[in-house]
PDB file of N, CA, C and O in Angstrom:
ATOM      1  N   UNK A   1       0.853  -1.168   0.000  1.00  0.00           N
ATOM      2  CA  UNK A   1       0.000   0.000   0.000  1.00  0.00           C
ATOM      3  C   UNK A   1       0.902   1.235   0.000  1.00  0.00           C
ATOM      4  O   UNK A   1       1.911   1.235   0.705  1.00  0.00           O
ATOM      5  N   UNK A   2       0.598   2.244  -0.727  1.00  0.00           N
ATOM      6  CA  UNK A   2       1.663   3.536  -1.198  1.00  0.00           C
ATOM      7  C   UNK A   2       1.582   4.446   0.521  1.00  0.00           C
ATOM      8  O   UNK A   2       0.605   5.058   0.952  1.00  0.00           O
ATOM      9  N   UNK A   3       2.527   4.316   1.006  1.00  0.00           N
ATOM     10  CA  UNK A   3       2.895   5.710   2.072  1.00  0.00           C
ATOM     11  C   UNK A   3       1.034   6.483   2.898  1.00  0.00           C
ATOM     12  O   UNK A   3       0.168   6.384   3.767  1.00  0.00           O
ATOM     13  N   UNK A   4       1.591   7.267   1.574  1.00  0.00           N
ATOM     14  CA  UNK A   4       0.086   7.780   1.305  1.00  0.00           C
ATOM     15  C   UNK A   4      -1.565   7.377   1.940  1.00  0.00           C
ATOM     16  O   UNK A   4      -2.371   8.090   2.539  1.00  0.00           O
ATOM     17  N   UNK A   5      -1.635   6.024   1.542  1.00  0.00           N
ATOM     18  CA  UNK A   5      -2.388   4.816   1.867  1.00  0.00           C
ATOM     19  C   UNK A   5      -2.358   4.564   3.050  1.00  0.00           C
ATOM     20  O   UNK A   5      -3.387   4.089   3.532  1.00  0.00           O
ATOM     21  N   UNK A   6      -1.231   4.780   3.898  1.00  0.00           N
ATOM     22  CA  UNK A   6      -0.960   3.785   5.178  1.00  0.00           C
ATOM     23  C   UNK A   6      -1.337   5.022   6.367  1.00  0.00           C
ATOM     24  O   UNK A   6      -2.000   4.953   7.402  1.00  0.00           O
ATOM     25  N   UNK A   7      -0.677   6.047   5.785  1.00  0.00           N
ATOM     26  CA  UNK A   7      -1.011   7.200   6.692  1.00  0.00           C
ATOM     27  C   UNK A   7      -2.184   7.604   7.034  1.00  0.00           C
ATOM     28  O   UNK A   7      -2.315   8.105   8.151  1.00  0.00           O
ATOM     29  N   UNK A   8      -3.399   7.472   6.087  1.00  0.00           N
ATOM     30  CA  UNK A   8      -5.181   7.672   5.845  1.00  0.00           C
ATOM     31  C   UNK A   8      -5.350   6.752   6.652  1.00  0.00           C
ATOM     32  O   UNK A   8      -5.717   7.177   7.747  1.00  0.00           O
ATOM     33  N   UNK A   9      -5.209   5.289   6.575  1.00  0.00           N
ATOM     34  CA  UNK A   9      -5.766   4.588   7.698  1.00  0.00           C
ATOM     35  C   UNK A   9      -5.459   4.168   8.829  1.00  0.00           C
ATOM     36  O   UNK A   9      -5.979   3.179   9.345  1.00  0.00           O
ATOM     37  N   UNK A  10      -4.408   5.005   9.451  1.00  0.00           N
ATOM     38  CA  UNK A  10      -3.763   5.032  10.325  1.00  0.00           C
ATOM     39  C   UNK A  10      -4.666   5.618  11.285  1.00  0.00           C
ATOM     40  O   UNK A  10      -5.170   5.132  12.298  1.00  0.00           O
ATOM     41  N   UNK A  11      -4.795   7.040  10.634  1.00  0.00           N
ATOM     42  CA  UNK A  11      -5.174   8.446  10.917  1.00  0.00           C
ATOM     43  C   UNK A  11      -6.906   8.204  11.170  1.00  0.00           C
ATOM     44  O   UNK A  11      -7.636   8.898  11.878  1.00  0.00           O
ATOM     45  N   UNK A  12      -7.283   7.003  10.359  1.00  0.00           N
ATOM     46  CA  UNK A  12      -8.999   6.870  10.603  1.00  0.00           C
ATOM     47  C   UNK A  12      -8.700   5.809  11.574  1.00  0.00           C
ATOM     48  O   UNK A  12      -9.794   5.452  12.009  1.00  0.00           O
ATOM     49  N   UNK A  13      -7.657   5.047  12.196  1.00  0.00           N
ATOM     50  CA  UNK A  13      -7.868   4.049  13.288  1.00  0.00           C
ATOM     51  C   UNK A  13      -7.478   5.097  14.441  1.00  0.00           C
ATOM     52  O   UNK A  13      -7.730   4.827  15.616  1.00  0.00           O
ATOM     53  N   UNK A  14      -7.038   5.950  14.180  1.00  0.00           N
ATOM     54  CA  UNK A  14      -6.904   6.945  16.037  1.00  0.00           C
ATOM     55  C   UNK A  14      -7.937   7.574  16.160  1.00  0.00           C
ATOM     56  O   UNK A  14      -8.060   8.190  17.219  1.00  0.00           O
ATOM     57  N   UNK A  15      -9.155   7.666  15.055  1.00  0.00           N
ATOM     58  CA  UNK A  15     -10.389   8.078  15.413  1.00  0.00           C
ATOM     59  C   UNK A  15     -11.544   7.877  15.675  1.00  0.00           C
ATOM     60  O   UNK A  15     -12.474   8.387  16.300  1.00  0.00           O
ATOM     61  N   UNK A  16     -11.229   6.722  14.859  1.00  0.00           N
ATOM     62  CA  UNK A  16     -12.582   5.686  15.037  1.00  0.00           C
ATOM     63  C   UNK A  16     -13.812   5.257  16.218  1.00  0.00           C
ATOM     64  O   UNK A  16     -15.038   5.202  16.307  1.00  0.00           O
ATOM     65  N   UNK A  17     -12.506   4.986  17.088  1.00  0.00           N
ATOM     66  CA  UNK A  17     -13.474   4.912  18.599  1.00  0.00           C
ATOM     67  C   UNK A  17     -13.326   6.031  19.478  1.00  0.00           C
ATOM     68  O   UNK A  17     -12.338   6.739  19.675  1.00  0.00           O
ATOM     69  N   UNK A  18     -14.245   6.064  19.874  1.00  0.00           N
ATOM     70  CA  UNK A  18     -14.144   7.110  20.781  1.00  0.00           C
ATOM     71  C   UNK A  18     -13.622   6.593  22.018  1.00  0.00           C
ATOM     72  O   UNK A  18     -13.641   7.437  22.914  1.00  0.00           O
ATOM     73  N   UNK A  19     -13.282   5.764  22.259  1.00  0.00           N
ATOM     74  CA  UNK A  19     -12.630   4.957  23.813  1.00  0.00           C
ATOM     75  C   UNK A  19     -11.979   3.777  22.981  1.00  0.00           C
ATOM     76  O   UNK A  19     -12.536   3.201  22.047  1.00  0.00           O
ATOM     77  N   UNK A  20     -10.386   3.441  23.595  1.00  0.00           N
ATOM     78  CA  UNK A  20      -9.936   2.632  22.986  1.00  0.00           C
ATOM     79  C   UNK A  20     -10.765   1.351  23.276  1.00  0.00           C
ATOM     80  O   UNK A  20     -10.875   0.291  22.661  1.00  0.00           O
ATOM     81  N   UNK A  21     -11.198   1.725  24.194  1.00  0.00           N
ATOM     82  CA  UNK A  21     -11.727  -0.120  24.795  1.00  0.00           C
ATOM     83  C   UNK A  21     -12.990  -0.576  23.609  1.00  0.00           C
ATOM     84  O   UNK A  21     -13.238  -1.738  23.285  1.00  0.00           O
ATOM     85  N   UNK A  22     -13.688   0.660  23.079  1.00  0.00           N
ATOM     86  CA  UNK A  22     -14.865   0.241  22.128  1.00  0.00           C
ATOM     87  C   UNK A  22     -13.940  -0.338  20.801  1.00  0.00           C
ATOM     88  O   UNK A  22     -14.431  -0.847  19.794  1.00  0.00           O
ATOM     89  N   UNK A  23     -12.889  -0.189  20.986  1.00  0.00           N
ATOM     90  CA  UNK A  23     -12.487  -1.119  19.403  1.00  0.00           C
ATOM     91  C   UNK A  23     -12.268  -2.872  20.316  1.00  0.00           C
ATOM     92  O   UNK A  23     -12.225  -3.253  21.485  1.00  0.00           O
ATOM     93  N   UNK A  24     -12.177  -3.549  18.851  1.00  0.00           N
ATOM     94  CA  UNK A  24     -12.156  -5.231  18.997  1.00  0.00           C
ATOM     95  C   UNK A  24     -10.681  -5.204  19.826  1.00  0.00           C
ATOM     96  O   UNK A  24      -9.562  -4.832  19.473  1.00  0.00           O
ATOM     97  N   UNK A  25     -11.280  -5.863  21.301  1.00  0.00           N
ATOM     98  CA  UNK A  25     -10.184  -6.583  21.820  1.00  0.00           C
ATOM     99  C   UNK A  25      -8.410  -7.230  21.445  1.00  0.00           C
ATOM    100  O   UNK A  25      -7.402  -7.397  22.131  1.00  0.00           O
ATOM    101  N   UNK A  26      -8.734  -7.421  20.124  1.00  0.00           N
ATOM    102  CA  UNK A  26      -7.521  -7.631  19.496  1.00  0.00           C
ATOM    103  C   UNK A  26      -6.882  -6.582  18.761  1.00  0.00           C
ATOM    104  O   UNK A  26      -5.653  -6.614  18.697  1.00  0.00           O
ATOM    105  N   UNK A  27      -7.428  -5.778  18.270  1.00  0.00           N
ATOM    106  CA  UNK A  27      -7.129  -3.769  17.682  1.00  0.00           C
ATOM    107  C   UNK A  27      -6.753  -2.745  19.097  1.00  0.00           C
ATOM    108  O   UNK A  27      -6.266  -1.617  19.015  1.00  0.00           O
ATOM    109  N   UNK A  28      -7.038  -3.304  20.097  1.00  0.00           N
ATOM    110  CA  UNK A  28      -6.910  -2.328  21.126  1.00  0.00           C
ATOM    111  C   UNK A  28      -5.591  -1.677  21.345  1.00  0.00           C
ATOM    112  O   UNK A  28      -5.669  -0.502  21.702  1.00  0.00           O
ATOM    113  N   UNK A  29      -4.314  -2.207  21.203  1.00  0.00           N
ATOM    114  CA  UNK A  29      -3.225  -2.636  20.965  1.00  0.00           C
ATOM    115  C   UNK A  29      -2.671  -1.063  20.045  1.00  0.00           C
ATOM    116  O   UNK A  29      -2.166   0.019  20.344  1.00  0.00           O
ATOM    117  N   UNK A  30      -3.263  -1.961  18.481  1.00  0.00           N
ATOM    118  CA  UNK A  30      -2.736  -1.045  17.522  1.00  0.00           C
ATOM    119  C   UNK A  30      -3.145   0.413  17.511  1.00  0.00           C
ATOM    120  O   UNK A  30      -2.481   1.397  17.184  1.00  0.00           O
ATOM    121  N   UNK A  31      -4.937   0.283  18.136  1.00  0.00           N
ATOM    122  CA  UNK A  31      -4.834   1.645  18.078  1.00  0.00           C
ATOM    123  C   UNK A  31      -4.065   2.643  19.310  1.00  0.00           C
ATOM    124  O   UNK A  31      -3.624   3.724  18.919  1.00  0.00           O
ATOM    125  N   UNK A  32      -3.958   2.402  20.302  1.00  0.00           N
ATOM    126  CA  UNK A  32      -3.181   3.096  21.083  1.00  0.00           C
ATOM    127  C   UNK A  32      -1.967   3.325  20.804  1.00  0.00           C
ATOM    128  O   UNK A  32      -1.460   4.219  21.482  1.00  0.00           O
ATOM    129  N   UNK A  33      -1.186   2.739  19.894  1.00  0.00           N
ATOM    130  CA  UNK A  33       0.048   2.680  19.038  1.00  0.00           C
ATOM    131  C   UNK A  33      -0.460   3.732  17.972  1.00  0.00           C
ATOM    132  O   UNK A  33       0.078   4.748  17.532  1.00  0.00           O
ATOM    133  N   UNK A  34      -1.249   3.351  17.803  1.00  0.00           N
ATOM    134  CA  UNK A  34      -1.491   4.754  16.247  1.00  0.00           C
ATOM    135  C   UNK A  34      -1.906   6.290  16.957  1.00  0.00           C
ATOM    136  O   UNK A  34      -1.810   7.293  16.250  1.00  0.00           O
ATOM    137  N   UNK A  35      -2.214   6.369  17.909  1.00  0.00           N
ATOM    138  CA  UNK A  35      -2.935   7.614  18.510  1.00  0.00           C
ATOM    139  C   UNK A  35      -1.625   8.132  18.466  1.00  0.00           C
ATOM    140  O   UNK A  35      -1.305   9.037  17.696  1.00  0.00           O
ATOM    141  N   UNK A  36      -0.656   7.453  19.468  1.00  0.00           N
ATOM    142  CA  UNK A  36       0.609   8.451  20.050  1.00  0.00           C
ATOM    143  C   UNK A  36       1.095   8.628  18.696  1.00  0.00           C
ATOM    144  O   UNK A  36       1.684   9.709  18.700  1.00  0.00           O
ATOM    145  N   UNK A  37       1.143   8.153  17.631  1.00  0.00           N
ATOM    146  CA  UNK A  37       1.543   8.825  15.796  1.00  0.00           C
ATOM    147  C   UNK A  37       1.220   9.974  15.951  1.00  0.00           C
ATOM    148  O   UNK A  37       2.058  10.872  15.877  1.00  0.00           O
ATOM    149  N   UNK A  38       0.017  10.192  16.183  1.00  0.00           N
ATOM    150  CA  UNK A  38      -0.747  11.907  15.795  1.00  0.00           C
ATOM    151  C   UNK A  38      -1.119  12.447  16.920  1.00  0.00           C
ATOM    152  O   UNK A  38      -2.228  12.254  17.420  1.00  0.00           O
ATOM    153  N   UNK A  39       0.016  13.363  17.544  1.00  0.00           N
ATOM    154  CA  UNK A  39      -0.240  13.200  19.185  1.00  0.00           C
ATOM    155  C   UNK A  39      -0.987  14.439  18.726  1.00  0.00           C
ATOM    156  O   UNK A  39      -0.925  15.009  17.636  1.00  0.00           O
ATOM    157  N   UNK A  40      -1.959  14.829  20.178  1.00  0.00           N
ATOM    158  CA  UNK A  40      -2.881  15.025  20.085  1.00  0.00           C
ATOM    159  C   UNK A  40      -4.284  15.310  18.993  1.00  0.00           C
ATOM    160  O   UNK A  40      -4.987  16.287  18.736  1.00  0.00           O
ATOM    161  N   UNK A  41      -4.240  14.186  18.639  1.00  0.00           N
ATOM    162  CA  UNK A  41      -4.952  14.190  17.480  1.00  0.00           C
ATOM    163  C   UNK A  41      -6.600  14.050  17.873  1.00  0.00           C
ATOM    164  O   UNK A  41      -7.479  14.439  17.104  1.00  0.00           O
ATOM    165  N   UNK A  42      -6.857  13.473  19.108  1.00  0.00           N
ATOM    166  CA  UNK A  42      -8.263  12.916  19.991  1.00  0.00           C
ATOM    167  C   UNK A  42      -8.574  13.950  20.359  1.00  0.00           C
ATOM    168  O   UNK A  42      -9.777  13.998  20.102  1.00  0.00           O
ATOM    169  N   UNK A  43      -8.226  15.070  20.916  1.00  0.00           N
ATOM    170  CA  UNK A  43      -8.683  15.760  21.634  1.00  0.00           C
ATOM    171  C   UNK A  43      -9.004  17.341  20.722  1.00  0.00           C
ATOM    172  O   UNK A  43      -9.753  18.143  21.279  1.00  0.00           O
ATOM    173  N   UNK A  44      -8.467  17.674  19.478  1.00  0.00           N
ATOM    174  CA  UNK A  44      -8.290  18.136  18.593  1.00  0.00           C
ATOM    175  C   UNK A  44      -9.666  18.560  17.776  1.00  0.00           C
ATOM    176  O   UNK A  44     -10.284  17.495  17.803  1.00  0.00           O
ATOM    177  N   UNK A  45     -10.190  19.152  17.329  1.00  0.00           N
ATOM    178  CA  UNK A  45     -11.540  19.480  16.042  1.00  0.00           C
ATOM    179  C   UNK A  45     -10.929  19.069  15.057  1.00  0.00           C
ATOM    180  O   UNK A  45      -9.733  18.792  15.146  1.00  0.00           O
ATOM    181  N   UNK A  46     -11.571  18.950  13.978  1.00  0.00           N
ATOM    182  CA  UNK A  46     -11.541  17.874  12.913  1.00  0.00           C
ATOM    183  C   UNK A  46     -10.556  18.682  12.239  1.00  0.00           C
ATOM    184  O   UNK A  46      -9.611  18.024  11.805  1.00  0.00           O
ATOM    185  N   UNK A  47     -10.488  20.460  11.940  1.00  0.00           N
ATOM    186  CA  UNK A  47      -9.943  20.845  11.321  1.00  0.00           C
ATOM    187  C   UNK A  47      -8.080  20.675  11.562  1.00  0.00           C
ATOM    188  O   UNK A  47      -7.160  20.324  10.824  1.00  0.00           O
ATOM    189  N   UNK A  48      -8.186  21.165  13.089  1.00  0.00           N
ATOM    190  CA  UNK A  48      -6.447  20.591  13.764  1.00  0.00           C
ATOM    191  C   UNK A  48      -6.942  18.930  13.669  1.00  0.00           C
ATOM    192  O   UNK A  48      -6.718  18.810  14.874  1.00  0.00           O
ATOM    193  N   UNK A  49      -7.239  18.073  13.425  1.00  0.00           N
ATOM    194  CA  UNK A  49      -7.012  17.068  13.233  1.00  0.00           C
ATOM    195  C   UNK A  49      -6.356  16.399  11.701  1.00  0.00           C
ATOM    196  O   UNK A  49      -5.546  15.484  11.552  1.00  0.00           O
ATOM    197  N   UNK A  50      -6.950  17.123  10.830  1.00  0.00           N
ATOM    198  CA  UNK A  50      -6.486  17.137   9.417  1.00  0.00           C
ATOM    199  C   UNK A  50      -5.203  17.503   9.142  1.00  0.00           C
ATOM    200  O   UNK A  50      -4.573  16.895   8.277  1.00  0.00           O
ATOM    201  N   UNK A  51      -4.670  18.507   9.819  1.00  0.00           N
ATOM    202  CA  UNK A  51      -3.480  19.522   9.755  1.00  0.00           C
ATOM    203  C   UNK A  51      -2.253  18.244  10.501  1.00  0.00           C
ATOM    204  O   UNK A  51      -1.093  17.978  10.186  1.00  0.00           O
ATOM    205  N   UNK A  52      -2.979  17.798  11.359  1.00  0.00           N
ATOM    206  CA  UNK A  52      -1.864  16.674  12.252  1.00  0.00           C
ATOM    207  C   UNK A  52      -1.557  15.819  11.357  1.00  0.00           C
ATOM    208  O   UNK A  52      -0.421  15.518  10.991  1.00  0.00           O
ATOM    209  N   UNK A  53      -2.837  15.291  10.878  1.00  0.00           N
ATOM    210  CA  UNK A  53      -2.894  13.399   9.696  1.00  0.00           C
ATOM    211  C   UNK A  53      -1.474  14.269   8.496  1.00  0.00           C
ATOM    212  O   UNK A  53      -0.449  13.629   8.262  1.00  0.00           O
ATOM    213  N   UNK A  54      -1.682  15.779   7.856  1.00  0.00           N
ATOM    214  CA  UNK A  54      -1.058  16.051   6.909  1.00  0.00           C
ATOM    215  C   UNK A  54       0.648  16.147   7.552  1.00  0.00           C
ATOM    216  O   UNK A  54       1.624  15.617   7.021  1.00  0.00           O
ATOM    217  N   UNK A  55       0.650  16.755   8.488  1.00  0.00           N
ATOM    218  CA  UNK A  55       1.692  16.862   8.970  1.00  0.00           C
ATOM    219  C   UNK A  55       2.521  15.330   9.523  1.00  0.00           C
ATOM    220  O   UNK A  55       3.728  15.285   9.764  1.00  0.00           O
ATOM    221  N   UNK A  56       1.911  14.568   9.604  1.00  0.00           N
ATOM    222  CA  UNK A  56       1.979  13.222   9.924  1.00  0.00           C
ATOM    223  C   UNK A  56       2.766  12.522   8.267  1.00  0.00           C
ATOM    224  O   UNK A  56       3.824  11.932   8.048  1.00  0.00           O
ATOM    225  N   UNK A  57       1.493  13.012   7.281  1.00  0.00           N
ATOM    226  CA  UNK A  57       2.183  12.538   5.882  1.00  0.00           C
ATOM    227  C   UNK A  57       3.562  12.694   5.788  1.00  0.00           C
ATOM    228  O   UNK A  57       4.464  11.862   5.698  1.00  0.00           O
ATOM    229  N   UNK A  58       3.566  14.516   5.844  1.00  0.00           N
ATOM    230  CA  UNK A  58       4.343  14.969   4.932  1.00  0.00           C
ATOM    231  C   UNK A  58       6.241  14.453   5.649  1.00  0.00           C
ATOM    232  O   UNK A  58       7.295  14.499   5.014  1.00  0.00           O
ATOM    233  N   UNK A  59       6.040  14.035   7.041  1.00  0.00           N
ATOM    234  CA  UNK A  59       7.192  13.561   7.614  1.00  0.00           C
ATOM    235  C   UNK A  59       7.281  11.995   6.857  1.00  0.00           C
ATOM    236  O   UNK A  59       8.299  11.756   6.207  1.00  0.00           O
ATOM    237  N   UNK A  60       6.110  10.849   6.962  1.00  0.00           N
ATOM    238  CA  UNK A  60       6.251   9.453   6.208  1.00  0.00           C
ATOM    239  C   UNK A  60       7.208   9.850   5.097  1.00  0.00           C
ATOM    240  O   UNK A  60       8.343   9.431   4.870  1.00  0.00           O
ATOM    241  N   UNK A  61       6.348  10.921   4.346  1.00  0.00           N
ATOM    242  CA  UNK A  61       6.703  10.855   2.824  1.00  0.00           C
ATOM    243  C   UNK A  61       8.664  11.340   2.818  1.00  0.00           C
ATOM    244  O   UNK A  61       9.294  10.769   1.927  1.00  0.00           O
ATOM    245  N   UNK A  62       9.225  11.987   3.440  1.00  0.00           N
ATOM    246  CA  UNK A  62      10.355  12.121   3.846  1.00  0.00           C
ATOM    247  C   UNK A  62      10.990  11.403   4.114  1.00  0.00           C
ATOM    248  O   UNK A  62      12.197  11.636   4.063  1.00  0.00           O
ATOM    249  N   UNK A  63      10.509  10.150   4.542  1.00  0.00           N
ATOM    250  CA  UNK A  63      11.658   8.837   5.032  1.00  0.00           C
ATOM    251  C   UNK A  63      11.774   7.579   4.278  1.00  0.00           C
ATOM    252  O   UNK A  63      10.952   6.669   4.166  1.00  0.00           O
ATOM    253  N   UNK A  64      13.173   7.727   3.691  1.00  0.00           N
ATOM    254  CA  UNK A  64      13.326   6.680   2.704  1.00  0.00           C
ATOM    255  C   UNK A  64      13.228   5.791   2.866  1.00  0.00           C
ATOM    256  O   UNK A  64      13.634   5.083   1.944  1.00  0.00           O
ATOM    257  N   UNK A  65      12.653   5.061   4.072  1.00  0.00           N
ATOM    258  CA  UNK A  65      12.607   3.689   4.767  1.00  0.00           C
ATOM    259  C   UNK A  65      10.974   3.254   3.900  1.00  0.00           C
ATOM    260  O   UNK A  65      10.741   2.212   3.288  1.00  0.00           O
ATOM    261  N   UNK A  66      10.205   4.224   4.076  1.00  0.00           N
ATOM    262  CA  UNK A  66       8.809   3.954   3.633  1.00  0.00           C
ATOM    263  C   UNK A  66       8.560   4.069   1.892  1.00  0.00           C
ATOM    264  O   UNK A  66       7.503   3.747   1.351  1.00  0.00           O
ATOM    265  N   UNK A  67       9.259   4.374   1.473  1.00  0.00           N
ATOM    266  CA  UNK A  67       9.145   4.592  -0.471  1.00  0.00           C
ATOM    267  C   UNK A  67       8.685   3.116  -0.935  1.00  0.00           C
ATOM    268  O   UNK A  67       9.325   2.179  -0.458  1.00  0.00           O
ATOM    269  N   UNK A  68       8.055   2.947  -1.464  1.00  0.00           N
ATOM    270  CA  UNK A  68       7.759   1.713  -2.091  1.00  0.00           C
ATOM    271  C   UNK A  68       7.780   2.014  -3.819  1.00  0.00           C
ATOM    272  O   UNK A  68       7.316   2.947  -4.474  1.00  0.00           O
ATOM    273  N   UNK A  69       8.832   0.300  -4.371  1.00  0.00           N
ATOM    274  CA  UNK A  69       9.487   0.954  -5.784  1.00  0.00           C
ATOM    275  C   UNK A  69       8.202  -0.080  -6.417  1.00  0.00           C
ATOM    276  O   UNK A  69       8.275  -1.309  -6.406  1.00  0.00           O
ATOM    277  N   UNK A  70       7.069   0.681  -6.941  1.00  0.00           N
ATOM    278  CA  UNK A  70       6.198   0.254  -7.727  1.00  0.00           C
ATOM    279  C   UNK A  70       6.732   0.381  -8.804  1.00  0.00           C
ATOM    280  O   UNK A  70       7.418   1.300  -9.252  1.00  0.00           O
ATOM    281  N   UNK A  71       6.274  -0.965  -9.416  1.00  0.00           N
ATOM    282  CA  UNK A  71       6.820  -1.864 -10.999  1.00  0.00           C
ATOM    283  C   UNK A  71       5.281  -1.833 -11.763  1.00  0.00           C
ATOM    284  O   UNK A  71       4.309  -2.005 -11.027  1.00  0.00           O
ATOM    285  N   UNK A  72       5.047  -1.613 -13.247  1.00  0.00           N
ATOM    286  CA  UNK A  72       4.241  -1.792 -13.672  1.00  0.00           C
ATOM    287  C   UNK A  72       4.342  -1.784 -14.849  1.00  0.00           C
ATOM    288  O   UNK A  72       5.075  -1.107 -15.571  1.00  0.00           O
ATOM    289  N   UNK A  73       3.238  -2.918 -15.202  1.00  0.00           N
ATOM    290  CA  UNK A  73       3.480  -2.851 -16.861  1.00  0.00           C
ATOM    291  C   UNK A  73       1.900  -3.235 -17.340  1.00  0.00           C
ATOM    292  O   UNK A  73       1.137  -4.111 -16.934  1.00  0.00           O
ATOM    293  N   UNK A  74       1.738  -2.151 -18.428  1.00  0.00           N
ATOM    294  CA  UNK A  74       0.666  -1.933 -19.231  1.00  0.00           C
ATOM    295  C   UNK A  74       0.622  -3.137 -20.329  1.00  0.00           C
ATOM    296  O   UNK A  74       1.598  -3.327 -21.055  1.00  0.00           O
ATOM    297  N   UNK A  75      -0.380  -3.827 -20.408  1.00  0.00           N
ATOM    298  CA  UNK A  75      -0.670  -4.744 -21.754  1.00  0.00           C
ATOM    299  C   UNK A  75      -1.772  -4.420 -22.176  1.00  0.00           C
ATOM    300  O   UNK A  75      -2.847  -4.676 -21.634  1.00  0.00           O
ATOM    301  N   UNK A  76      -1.560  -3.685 -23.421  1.00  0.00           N
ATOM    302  CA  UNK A  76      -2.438  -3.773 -24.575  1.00  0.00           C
ATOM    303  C   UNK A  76      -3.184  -4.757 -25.271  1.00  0.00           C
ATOM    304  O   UNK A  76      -2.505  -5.653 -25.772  1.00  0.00           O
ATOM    305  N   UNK A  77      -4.968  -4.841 -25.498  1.00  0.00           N
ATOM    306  CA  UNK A  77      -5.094  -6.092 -26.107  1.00  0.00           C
ATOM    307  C   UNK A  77      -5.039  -5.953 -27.567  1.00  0.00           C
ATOM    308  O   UNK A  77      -5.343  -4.937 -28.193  1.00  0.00           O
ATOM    309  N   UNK A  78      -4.531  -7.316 -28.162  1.00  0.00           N
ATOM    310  CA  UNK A  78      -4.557  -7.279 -29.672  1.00  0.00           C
ATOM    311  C   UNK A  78      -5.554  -7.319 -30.319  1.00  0.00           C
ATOM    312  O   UNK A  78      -6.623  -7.907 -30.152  1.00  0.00           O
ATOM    313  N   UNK A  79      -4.955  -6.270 -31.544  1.00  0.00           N
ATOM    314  CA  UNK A  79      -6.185  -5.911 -32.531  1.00  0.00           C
ATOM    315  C   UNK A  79      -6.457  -7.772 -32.952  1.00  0.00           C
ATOM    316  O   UNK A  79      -5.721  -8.750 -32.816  1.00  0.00           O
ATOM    317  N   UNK A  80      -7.825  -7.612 -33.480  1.00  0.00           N
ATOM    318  CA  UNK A  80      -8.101  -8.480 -34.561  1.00  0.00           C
ATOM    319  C   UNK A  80      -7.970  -8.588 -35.466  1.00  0.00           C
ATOM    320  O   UNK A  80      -8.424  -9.577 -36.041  1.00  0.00           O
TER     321      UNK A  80
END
């Protein structure tokens, strides 16, 4: 999944519940791991919340650890 990708649903798992305990017993974990990502991101209005998730990106997108080298190749179908 592109950087990009990982950061959006990161950013919708530190919001999702409103109490960590209302997420699944087995997510409880990750999301308290994802909150401290976007520190104060819970307590925040949606608008400083957006500004955090971006500011959150724009550091991912900076670290060459996270680049993913997408390969692709286009096939054309043949005429008849």
């Amino acid at each position: 999944m592109p950087v990009e990708a990982q950061v959006f649903e990161a950013w919708i798992w530190a919001l999702a519940w409103e109490r960590v305990s209302d997420a699944p017993l087995r997510k409880q974990r990750l999301v308290k791991f994802v909150i401290q990502q976007f520190p104060g991101i819970r307590t925040s209005n949606r608008k400083t919340q957006k500004r955090v998730g971006l500011e959150v990106l724009r550091q991912a997108e900076l670290d060459p650890t996270l680049k993913m080298k997408i390969e692709r190749e286009i096939k054309l179908a043949a005429k008849i």
